[in-house]
C-alpha positions as a Markdown table, in Angstrom:
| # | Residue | x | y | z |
|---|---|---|---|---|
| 1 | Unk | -2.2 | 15.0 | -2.0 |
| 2 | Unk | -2.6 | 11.2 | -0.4 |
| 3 | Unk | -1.0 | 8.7 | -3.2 |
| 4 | Unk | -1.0 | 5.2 | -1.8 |
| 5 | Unk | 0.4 | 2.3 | -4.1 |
| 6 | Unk | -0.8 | -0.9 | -3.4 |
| 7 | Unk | -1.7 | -4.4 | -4.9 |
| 8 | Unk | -0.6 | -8.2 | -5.2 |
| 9 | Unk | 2.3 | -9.2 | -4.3 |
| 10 | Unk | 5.3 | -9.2 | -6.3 |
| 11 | Unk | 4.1 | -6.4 | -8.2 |
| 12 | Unk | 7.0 | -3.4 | -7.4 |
| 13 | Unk | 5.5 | -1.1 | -4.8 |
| 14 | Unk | 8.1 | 0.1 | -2.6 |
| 15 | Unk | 10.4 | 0.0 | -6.0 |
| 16 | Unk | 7.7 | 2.4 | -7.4 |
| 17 | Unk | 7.0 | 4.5 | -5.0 |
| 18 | Unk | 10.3 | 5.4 | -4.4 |
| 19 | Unk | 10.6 | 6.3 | -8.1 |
| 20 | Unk | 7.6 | 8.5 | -7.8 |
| 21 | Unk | 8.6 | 10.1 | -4.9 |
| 22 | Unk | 12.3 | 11.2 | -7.0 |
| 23 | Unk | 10.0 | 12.3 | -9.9 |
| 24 | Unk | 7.8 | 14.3 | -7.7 |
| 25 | Unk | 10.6 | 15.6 | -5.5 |
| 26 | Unk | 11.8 | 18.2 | -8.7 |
| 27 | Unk | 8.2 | 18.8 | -9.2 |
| 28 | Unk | 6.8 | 19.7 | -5.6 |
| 29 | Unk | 8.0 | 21.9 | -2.2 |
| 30 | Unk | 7.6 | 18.8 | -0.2 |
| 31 | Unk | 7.0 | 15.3 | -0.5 |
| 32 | Unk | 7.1 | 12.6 | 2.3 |
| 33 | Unk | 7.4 | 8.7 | 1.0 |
| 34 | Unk | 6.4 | 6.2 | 4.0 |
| 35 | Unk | 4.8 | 2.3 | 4.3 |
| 36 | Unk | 2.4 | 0.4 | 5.7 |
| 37 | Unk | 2.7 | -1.6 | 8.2 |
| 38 | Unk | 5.2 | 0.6 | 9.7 |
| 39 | Unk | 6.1 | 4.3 | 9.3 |
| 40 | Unk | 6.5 | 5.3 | 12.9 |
| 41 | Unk | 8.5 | 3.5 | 16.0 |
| 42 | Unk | 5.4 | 1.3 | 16.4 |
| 43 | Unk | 4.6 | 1.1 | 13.4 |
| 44 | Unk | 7.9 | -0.5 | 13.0 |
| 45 | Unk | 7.4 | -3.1 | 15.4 |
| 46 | Unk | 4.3 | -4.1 | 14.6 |
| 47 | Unk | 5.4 | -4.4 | 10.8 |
| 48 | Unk | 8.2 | -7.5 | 12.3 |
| 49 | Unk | 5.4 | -9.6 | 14.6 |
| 50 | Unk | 3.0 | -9.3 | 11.4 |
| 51 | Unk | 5.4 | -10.3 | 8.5 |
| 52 | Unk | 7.7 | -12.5 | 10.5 |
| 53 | Unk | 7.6 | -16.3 | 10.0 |
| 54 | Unk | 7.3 | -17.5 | 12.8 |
| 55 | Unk | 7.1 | -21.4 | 11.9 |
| 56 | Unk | 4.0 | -21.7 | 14.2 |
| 57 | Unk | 1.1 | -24.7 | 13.2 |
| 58 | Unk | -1.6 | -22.5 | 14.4 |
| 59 | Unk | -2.6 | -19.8 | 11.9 |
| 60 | Unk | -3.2 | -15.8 | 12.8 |
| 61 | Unk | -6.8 | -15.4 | 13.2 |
| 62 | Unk | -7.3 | -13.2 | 10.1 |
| 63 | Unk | -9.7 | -10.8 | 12.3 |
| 64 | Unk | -6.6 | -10.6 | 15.0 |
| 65 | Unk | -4.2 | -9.6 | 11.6 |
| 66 | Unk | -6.4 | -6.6 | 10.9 |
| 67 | Unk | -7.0 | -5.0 | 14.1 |
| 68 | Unk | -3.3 | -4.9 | 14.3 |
| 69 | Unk | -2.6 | -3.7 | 11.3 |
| 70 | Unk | -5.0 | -1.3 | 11.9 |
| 71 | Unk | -3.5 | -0.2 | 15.3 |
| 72 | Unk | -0.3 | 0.3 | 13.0 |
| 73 | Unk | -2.1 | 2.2 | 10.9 |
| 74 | Unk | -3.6 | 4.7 | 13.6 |
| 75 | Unk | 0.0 | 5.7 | 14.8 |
| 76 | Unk | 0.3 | 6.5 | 11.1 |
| 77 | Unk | -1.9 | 8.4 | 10.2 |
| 78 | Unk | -2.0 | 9.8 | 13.5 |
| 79 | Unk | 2.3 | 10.6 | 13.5 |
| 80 | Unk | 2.7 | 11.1 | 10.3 |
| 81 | Unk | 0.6 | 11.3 | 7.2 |
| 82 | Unk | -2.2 | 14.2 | 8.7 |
| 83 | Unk | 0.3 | 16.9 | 9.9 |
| 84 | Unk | 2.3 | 16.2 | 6.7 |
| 85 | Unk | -0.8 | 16.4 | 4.7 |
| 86 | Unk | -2.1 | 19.8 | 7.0 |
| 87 | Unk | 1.8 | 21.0 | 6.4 |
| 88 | Unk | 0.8 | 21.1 | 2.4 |
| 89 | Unk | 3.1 | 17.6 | 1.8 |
| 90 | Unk | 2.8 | 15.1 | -0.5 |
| 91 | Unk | 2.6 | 11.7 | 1.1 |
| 92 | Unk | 3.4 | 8.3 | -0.4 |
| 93 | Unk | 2.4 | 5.3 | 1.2 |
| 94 | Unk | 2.5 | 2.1 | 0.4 |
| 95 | Unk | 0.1 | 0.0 | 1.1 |
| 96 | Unk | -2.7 | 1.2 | 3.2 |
| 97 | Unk | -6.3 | 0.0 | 3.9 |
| 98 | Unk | -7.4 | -1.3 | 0.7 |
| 99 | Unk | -4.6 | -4.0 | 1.7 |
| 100 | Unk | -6.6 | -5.0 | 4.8 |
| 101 | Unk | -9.7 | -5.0 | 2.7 |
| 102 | Unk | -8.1 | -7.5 | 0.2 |
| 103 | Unk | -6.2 | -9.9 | 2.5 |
| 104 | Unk | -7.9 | -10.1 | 5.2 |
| 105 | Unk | -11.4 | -9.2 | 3.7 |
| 106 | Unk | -11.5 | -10.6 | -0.1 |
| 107 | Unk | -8.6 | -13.3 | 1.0 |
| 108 | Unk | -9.3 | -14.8 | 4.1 |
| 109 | Unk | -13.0 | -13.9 | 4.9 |
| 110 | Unk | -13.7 | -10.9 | 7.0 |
| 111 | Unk | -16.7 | -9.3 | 6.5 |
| 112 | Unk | -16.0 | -6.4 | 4.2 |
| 113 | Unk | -18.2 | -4.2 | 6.3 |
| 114 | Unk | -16.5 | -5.0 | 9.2 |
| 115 | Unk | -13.1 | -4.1 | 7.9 |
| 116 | Unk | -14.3 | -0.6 | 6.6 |
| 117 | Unk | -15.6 | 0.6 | 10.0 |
| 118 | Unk | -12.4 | -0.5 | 11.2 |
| 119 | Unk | -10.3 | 1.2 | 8.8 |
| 120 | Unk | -12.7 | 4.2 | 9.3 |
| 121 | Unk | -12.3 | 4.1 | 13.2 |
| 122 | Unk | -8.3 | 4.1 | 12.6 |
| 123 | Unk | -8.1 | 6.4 | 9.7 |
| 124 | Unk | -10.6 | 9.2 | 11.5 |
| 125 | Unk | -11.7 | 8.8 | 7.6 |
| 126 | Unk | -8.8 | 9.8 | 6.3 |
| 127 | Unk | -9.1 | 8.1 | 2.5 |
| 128 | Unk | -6.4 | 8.8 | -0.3 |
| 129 | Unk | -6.7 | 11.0 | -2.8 |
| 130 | Unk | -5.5 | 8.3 | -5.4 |
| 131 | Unk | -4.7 | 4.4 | -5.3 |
| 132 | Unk | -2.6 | 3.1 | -7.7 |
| 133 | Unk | -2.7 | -1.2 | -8.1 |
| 134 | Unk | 0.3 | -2.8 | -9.4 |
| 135 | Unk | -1.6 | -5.4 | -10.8 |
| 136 | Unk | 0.3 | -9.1 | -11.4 |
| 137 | Unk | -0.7 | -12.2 | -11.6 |
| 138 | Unk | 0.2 | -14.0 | -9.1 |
| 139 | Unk | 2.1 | -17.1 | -10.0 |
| 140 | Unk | 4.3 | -14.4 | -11.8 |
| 141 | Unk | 4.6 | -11.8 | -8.7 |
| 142 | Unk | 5.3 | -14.7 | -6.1 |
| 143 | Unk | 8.2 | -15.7 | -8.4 |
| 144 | Unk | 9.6 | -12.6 | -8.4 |
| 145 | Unk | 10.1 | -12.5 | -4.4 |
| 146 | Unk | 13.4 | -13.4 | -3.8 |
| 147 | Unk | 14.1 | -15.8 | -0.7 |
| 148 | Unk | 14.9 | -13.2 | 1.9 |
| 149 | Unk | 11.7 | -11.3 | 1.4 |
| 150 | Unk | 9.4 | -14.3 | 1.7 |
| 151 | Unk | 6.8 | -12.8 | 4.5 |
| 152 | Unk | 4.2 | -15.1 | 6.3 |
| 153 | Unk | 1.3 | -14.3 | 4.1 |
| 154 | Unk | 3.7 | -16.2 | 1.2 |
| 155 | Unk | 4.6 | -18.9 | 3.6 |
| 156 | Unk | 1.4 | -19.9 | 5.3 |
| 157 | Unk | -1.1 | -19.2 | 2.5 |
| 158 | Unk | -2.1 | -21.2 | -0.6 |
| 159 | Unk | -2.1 | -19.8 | -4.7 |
| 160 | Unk | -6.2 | -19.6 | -3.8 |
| 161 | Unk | -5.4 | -17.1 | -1.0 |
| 162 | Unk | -3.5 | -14.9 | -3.2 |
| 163 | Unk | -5.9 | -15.5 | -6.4 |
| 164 | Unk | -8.9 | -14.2 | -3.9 |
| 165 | Unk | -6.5 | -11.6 | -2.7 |
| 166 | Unk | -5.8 | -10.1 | -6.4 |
| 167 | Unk | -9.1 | -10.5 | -7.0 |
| 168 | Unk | -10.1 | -8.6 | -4.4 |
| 169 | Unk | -8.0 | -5.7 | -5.3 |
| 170 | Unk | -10.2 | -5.2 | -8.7 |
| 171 | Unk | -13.0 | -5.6 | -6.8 |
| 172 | Unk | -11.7 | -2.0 | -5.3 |
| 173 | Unk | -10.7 | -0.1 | -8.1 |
| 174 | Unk | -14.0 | -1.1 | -10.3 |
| 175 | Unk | -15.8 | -0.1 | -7.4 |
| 176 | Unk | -14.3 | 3.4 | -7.2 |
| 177 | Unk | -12.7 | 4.2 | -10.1 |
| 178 | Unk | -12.5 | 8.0 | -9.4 |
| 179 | Unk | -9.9 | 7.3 | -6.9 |
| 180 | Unk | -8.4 | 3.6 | -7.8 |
| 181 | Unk | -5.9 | 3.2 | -11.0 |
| 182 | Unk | -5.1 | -0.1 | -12.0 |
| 183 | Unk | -1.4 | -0.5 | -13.8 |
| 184 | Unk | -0.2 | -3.9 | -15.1 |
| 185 | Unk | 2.9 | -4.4 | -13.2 |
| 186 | Unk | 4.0 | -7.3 | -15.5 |
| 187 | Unk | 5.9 | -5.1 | -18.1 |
| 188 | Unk | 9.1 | -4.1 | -17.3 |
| 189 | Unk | 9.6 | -1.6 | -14.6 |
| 190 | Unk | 10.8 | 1.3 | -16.2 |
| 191 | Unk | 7.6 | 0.9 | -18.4 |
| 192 | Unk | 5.4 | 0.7 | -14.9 |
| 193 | Unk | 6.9 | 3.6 | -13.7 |
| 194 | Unk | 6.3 | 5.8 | -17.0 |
| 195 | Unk | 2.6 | 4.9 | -16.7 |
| 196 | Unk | 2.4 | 5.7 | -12.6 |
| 197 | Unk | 4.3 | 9.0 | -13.7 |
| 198 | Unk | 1.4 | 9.9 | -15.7 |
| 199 | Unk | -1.6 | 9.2 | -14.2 |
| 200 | Unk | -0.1 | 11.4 | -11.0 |
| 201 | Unk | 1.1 | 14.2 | -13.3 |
| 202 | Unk | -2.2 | 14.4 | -14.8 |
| 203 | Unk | -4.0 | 14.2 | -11.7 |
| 204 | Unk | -1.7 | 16.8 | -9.8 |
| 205 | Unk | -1.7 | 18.9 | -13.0 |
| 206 | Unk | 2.0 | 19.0 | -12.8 |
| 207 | Unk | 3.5 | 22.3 | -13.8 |
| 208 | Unk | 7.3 | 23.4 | -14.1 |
| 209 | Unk | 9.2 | 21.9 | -11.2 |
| 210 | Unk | 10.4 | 23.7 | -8.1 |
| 211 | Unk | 12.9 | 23.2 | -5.4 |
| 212 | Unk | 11.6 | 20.2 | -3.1 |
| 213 | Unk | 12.5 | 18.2 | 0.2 |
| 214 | Unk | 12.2 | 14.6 | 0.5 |
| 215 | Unk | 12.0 | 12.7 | 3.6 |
| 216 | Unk | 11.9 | 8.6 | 4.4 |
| 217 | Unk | 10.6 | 6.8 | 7.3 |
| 218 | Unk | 10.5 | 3.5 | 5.1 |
């Protein structure tokens, strides 16, 4: 199964999934916990020139932002998260293209339609079996970022940005609610985690748990 974990910012994800991934790690022979951007060598290094601040006065064309993000995601996919997923693994992600969708899409303005047939062109249509959306509002989830995690899209974008963002991300999940879950992410994080637990145990129909093997490349 394809779990990807994604939403606002501020809202717990790589916290999360890494949570999920121990849970499911007692419960499944293999399970592989990775992120977007990044995931792979290139990955990697695309993750630094798209997150970094880089102090500049001209803004990142927000077309430029997703075809990179989408060449990152390629190498995923591509590297990692189809031969785990042909291997019978479990793969964790977070973030992955309903990201793009929302920032650069719902946020800054891309034609959604032109987003998807990117996403589709780097994914080879690969689409996860379930999204979950830590959902926060977003005065509360920018306050929760501390100083050294501050990434450009905090630094060079306005509360509007963010609201359109968020936005954006119900936008996806009541459009395909077989696949998207939305979980408030403003209650503590033990309580988060309990309610991601559950909507993956019921989806996976989690039995007893057998001896498993977890790998990182976050």
């Amino acid at each position: 199964m394809f779990i990807t974990i994604d939403g606002p910012e501020g809202g717990g994800k790589t916290t999360q999934a890494k949570r999920l991934a121990a849970h499911l790690s007692s419960r499944l022979p293999s399970v592989h916990l990775t992120r977007e951007p990044g995931g792979t060598w290139l990955g990697e290094r695309l993750r630094e020139v798209l997150l970094a601040r880089t102090g500049s006065t001209a803004p990142t064309d927000p077309l430029t932002d997703a075809l990179v993000f989408n060449a990152a995601r390629r190498q995923l996919v591509r590297e990692v998260i189809r031969p785990a997923l042909e291997a019978g693994t479990t793969v964790i992600c977070t973030r992955f293209a309903d990201s793009t969708l929302a920032y650069q899409g719902y946020g800054a303005g891309v034609p959604l339609d032109q987003l998807r047939s990117l996403a589709a062109a780097a994914t080879d249509g690969l689409v996860p079996h379930l999204t979950i959306i830590l959902d926060v509002p977003i005065e509360v989830g920018l306050a929760r970022k501390a100083p050294g995690d501050v990434t450009r899209f905090e630094a060079e974008y306005d509360l509007a940005f963010h609201q359109r963002v968020r936005d954006g991300f119900l936008a996806i999940a009541a459009a395909e609610p077989d696949r998207v879950v939305v979980i408030d992410a403003s209650a503590h994080f033990a309580v988060v985690s309990a309610s991601i637990v559950d909507v993956v145990n019921r989806r996976l129909a989690i039995d007893e748990p057998s001896a498993p093997r977890v790998r990182s490349t976050s």
